[in-house]
mmCIF file of the C-alpha atoms, coordinates in Angstrom:
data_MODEL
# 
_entry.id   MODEL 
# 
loop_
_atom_site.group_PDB 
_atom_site.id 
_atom_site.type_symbol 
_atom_site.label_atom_id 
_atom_site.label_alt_id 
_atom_site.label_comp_id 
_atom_site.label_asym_id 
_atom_site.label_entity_id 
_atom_site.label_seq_id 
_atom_site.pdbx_PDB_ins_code 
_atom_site.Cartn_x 
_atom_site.Cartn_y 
_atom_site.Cartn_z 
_atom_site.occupancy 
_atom_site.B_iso_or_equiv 
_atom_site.pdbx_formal_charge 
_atom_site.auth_seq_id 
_atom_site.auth_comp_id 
_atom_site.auth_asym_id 
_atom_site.auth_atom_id 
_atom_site.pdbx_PDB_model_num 
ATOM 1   C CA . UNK A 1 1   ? 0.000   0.000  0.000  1.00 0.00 ? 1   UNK A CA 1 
ATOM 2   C CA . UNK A 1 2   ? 1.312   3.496  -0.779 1.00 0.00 ? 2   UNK A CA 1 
ATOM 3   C CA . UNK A 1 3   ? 1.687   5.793  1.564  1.00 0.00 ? 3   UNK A CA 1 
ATOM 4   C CA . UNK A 1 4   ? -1.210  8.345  0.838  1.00 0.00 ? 4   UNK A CA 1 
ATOM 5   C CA . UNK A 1 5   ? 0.638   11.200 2.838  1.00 0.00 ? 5   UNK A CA 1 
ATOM 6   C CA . UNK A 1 6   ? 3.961   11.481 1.422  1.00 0.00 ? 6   UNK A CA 1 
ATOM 7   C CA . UNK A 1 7   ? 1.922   12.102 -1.736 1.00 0.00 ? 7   UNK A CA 1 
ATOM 8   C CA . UNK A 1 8   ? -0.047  14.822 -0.664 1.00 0.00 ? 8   UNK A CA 1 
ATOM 9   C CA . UNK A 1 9   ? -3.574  13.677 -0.789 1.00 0.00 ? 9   UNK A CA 1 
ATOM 10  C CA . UNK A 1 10  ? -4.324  13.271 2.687  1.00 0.00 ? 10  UNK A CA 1 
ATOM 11  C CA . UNK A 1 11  ? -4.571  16.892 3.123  1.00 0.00 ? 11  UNK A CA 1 
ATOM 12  C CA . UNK A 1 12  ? -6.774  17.106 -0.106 1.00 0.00 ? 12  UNK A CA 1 
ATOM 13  C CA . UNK A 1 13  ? -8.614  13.995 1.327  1.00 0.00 ? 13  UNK A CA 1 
ATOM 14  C CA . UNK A 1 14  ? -9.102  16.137 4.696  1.00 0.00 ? 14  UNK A CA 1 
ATOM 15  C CA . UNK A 1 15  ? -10.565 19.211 2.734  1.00 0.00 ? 15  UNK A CA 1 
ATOM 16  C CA . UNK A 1 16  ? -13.212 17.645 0.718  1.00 0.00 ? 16  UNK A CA 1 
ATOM 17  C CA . UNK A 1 17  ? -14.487 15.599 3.823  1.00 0.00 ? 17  UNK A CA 1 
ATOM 18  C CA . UNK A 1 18  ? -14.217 18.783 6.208  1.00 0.00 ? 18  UNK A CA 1 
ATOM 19  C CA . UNK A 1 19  ? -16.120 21.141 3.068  1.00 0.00 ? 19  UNK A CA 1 
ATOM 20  C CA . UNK A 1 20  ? -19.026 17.899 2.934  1.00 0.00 ? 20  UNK A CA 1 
ATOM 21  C CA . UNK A 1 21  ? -19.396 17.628 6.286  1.00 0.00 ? 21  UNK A CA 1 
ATOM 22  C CA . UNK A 1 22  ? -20.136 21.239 6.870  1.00 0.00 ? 22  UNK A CA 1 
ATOM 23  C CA . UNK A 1 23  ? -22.572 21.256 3.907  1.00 0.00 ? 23  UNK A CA 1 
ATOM 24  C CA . UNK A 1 24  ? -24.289 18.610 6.082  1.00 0.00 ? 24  UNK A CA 1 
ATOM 25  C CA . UNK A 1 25  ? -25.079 20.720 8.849  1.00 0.00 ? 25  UNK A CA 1 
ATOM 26  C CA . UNK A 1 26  ? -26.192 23.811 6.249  1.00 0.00 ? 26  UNK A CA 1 
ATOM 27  C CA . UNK A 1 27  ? -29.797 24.418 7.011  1.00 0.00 ? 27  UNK A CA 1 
ATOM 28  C CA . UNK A 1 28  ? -32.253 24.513 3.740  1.00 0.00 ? 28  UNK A CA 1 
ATOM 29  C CA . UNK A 1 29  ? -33.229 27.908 2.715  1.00 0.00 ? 29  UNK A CA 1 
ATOM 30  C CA . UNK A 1 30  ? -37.177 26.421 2.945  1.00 0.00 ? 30  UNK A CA 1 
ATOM 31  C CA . UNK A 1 31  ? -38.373 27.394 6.196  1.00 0.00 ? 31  UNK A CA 1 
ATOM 32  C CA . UNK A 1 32  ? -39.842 24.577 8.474  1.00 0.00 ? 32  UNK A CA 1 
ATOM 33  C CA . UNK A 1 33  ? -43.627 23.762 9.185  1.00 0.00 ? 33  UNK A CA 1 
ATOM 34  C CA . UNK A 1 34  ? -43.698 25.656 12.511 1.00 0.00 ? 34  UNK A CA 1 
ATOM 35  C CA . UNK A 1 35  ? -42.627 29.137 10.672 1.00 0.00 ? 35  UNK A CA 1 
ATOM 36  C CA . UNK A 1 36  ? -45.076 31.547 9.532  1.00 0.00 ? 36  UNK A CA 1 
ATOM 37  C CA . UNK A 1 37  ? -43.025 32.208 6.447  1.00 0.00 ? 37  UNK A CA 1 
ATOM 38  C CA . UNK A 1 38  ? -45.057 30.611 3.226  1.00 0.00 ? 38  UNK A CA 1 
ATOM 39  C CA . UNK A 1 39  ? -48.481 31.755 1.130  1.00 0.00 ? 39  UNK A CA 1 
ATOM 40  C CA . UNK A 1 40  ? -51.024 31.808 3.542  1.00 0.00 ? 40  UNK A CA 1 
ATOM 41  C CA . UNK A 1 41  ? -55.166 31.976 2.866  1.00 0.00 ? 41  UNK A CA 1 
ATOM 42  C CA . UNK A 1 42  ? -56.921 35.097 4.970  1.00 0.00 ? 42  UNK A CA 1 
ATOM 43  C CA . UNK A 1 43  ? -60.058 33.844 6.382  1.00 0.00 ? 43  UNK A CA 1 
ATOM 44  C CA . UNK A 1 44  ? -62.385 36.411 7.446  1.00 0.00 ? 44  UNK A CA 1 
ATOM 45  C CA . UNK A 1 45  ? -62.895 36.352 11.332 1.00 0.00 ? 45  UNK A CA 1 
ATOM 46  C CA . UNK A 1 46  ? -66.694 37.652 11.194 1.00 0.00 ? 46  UNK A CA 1 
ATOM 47  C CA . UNK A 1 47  ? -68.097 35.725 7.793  1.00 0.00 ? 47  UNK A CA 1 
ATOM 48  C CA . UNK A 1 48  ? -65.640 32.697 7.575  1.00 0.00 ? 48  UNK A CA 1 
ATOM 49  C CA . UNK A 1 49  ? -65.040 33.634 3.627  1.00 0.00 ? 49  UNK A CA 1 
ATOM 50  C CA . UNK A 1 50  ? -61.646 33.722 2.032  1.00 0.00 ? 50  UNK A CA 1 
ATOM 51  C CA . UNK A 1 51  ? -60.736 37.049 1.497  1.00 0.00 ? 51  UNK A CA 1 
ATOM 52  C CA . UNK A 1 52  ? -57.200 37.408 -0.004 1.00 0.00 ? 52  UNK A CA 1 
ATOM 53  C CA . UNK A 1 53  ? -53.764 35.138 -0.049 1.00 0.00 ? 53  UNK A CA 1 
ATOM 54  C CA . UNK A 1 54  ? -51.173 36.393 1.249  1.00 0.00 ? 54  UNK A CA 1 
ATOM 55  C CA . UNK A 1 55  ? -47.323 35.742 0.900  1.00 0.00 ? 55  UNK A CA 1 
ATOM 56  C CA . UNK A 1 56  ? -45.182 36.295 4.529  1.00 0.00 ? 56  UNK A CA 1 
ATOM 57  C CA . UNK A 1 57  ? -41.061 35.961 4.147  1.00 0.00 ? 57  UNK A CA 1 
ATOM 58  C CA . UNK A 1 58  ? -38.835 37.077 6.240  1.00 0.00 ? 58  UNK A CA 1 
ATOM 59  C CA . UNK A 1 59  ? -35.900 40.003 5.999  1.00 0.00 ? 59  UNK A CA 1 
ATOM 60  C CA . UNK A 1 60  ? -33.376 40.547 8.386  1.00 0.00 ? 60  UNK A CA 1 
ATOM 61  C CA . UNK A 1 61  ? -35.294 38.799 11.144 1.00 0.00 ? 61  UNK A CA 1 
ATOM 62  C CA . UNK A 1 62  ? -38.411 40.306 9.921  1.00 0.00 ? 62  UNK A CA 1 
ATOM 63  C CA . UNK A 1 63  ? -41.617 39.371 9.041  1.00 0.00 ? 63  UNK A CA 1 
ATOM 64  C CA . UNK A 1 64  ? -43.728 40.793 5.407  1.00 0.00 ? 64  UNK A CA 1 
ATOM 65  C CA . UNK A 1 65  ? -46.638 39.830 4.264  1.00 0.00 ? 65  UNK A CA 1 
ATOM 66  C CA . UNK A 1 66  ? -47.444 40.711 0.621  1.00 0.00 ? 66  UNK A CA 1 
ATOM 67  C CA . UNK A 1 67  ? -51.022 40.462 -0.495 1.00 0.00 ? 67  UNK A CA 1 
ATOM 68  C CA . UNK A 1 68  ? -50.755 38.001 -3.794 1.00 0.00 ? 68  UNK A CA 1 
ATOM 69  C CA . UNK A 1 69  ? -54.528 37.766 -4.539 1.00 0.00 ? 69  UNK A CA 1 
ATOM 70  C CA . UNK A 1 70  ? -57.499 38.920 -3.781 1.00 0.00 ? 70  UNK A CA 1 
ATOM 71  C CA . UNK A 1 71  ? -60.192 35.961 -3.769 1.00 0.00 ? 71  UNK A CA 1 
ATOM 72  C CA . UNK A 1 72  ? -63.555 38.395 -2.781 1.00 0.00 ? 72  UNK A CA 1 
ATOM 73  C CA . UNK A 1 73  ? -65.387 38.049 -6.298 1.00 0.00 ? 73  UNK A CA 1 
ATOM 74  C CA . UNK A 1 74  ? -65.145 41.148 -8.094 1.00 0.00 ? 74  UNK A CA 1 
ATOM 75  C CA . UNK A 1 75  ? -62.645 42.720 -5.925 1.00 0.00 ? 75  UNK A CA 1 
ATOM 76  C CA . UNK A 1 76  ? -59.721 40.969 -8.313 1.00 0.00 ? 76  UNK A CA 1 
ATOM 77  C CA . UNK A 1 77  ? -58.867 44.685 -9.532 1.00 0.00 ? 77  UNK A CA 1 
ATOM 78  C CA . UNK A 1 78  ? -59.533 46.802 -6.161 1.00 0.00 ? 78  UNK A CA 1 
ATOM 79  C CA . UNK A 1 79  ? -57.982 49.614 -4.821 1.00 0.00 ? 79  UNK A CA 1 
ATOM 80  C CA . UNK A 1 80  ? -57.481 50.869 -1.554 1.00 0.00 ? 80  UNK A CA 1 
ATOM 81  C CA . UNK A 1 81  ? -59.549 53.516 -1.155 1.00 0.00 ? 81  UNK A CA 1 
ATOM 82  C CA . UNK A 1 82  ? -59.674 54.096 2.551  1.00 0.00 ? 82  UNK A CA 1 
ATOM 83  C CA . UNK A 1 83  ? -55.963 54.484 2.864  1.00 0.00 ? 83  UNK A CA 1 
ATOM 84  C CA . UNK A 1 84  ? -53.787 57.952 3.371  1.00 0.00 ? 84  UNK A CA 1 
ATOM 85  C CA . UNK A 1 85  ? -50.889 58.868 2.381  1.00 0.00 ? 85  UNK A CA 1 
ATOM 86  C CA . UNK A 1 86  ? -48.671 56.951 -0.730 1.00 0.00 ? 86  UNK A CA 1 
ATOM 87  C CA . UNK A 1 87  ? -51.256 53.562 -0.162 1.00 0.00 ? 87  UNK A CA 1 
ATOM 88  C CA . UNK A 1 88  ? -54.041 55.780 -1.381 1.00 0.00 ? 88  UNK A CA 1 
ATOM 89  C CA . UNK A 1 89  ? -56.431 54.329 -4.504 1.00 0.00 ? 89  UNK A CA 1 
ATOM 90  C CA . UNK A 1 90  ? -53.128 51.664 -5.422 1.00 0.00 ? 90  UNK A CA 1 
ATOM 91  C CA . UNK A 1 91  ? -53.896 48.221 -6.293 1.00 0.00 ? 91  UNK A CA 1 
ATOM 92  C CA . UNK A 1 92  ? -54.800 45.847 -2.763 1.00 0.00 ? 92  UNK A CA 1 
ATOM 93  C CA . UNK A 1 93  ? -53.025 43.119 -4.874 1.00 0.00 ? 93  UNK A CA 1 
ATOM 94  C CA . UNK A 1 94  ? -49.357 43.280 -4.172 1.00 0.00 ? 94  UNK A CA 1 
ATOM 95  C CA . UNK A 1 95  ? -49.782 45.750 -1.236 1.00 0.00 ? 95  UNK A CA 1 
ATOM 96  C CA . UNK A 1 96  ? -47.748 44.930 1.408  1.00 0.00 ? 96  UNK A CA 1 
ATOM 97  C CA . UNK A 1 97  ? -50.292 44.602 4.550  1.00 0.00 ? 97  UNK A CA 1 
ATOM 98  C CA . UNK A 1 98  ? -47.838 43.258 7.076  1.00 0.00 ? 98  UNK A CA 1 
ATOM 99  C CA . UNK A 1 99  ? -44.848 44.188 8.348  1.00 0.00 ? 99  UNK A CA 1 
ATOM 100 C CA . UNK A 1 100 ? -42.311 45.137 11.306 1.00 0.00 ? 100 UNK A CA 1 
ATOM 101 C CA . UNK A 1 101 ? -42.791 41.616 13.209 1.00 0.00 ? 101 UNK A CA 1 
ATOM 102 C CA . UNK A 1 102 ? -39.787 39.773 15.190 1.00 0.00 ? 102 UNK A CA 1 
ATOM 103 C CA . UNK A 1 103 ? -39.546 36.715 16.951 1.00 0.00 ? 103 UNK A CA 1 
ATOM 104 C CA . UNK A 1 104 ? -40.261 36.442 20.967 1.00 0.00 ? 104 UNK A CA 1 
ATOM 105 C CA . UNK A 1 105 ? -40.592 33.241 21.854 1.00 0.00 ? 105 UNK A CA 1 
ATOM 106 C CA . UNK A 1 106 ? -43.565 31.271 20.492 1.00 0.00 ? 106 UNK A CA 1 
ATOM 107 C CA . UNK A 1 107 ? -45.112 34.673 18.668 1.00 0.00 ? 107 UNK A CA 1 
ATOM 108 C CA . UNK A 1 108 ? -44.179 37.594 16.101 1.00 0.00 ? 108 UNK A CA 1 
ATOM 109 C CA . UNK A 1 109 ? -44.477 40.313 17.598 1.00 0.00 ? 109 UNK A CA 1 
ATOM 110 C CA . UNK A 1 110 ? -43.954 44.352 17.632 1.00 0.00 ? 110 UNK A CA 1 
ATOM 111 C CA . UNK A 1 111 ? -44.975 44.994 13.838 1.00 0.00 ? 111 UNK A CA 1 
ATOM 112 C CA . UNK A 1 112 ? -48.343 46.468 12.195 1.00 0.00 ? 112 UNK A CA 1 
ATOM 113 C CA . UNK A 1 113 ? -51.073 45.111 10.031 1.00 0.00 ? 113 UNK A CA 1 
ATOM 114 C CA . UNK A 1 114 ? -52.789 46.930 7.248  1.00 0.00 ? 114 UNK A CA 1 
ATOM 115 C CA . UNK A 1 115 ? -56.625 46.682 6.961  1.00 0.00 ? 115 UNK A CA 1 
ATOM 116 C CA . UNK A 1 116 ? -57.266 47.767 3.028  1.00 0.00 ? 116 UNK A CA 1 
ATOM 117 C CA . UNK A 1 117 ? -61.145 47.456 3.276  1.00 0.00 ? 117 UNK A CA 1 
ATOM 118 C CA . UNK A 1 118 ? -60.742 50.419 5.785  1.00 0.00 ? 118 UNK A CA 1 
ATOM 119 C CA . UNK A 1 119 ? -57.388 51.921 5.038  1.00 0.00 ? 119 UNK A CA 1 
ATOM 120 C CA . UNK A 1 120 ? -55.897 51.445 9.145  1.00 0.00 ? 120 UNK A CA 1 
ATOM 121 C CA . UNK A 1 121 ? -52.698 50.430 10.478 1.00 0.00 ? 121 UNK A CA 1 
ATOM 122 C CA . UNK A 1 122 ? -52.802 48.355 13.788 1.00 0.00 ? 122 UNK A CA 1 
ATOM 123 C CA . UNK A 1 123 ? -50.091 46.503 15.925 1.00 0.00 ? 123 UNK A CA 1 
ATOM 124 C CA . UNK A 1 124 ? -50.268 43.162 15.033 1.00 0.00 ? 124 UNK A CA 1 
ATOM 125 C CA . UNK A 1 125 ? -49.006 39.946 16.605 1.00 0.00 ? 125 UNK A CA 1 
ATOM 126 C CA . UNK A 1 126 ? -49.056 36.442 15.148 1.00 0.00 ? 126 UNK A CA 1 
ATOM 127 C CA . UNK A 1 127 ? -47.636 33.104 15.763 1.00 0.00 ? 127 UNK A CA 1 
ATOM 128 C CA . UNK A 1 128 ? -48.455 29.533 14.064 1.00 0.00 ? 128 UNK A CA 1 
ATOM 129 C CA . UNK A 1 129 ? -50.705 26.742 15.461 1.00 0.00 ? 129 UNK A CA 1 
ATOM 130 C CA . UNK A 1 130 ? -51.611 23.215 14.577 1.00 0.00 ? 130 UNK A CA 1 
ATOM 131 C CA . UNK A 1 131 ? -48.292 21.843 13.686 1.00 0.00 ? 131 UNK A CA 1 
ATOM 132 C CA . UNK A 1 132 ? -47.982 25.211 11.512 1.00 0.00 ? 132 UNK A CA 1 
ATOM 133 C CA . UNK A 1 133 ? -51.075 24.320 9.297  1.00 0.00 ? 133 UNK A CA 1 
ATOM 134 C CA . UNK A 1 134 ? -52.373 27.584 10.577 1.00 0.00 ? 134 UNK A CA 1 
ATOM 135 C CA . UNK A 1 135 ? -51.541 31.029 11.612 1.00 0.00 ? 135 UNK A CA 1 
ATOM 136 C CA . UNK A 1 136 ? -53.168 32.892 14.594 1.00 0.00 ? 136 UNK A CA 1 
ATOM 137 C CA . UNK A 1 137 ? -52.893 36.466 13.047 1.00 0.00 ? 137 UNK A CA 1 
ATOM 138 C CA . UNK A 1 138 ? -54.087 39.359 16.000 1.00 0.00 ? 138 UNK A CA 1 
ATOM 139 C CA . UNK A 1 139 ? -54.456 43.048 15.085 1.00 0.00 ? 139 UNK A CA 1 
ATOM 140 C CA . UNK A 1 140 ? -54.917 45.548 17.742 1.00 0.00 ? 140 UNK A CA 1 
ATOM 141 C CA . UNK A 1 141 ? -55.037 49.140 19.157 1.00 0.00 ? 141 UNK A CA 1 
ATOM 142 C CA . UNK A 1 142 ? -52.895 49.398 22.237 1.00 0.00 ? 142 UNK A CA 1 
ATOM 143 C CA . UNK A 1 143 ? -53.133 45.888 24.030 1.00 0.00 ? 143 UNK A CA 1 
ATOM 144 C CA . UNK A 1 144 ? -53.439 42.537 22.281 1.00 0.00 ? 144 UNK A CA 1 
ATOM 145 C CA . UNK A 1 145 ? -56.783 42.443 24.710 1.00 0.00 ? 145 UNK A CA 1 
ATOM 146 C CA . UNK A 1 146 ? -58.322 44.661 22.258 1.00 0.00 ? 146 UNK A CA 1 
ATOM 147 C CA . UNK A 1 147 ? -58.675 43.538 18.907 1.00 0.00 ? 147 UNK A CA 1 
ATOM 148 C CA . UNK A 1 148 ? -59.347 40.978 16.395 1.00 0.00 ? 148 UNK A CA 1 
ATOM 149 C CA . UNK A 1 149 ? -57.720 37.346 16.199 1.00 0.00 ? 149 UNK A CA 1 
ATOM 150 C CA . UNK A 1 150 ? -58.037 35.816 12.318 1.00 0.00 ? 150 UNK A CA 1 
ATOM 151 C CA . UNK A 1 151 ? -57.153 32.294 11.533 1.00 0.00 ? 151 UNK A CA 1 
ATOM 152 C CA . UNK A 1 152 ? -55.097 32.156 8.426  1.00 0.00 ? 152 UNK A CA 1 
ATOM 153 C CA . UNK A 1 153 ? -54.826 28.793 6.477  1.00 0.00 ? 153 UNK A CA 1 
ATOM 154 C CA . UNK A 1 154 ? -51.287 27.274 5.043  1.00 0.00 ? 154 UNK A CA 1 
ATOM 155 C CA . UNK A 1 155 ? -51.317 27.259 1.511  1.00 0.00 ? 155 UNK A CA 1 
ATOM 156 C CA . UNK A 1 156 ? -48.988 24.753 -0.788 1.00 0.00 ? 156 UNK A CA 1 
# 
């Protein structure tokens, strides 16, 4: 048998194994069941309908949400009329309706929510529930105590 130092590979030999083995540990840039990150259905807390799906990622540790359709037939095309400021009369689809939220323990917490059917901002607070199938979304004024708690299903 040669020997496999003298000829240089066993530092080669070292390298690759060291560069797979930390490719091993690499986690996958999909985020896991229990993450609110993903395409999400709104379900409307006071008439159970679908209202709009909605895309959440996260940036720097923070949570978006994106509004990627609007499912209320014949609001496909609506805009925003209720809202001030740059938000006013644009397109609902592809507004961004969540944002600001960071991780504290089980919940997302210290960001807003946009309302487009009535144009107002509130402190929001989410986190996900059954196994991540669902996502406990909470808008508020002041204290989570008051406000409104939707139930947003995981979409593939």
């Amino acid at each position: 048998m040669r020997n496999v130092i003298s000829h240089g590979r066993l530092p080669a030999l070292a390298a690759g194994l060291g560069i797979a083995f930390a490719f091993a540990f690499v986690a996958p840039a999909t985020a896991g069941p229990d993450s609110p990150v993903g395409l999400w259905k709104n379900i409307d807390d006071r008439t159970g309908e679908a209202k709009a799906l909605v895309r959440i990622e996260e940036v720097d540790g923070e949570l978006r949400g994106r509004i990627e359709s609007v499912l209320t037939p014949g609001r496909a095309d609506a805009v925003c009329e209720q809202c001030e400021g740059d938000l006013k009369d644009k397109p609902i689809r592809g507004m961004q309706i969540l944002e600001g939220l960071r991780k504290a323990g089980d919940w997302w917490e210290g960001g807003t929510i946009l309302d487009p059917n009535n144009g107002k901002s509130y402190r929001s607070q989410l986190r996900t529930i059954e196994g991540g199938s669902r996502l406990e979304v909470r808008g508020f004024i002041g204290m989570p105590i008051l406000g409104r708690t939707q139930t947003w299903v995981r979409q593939p």
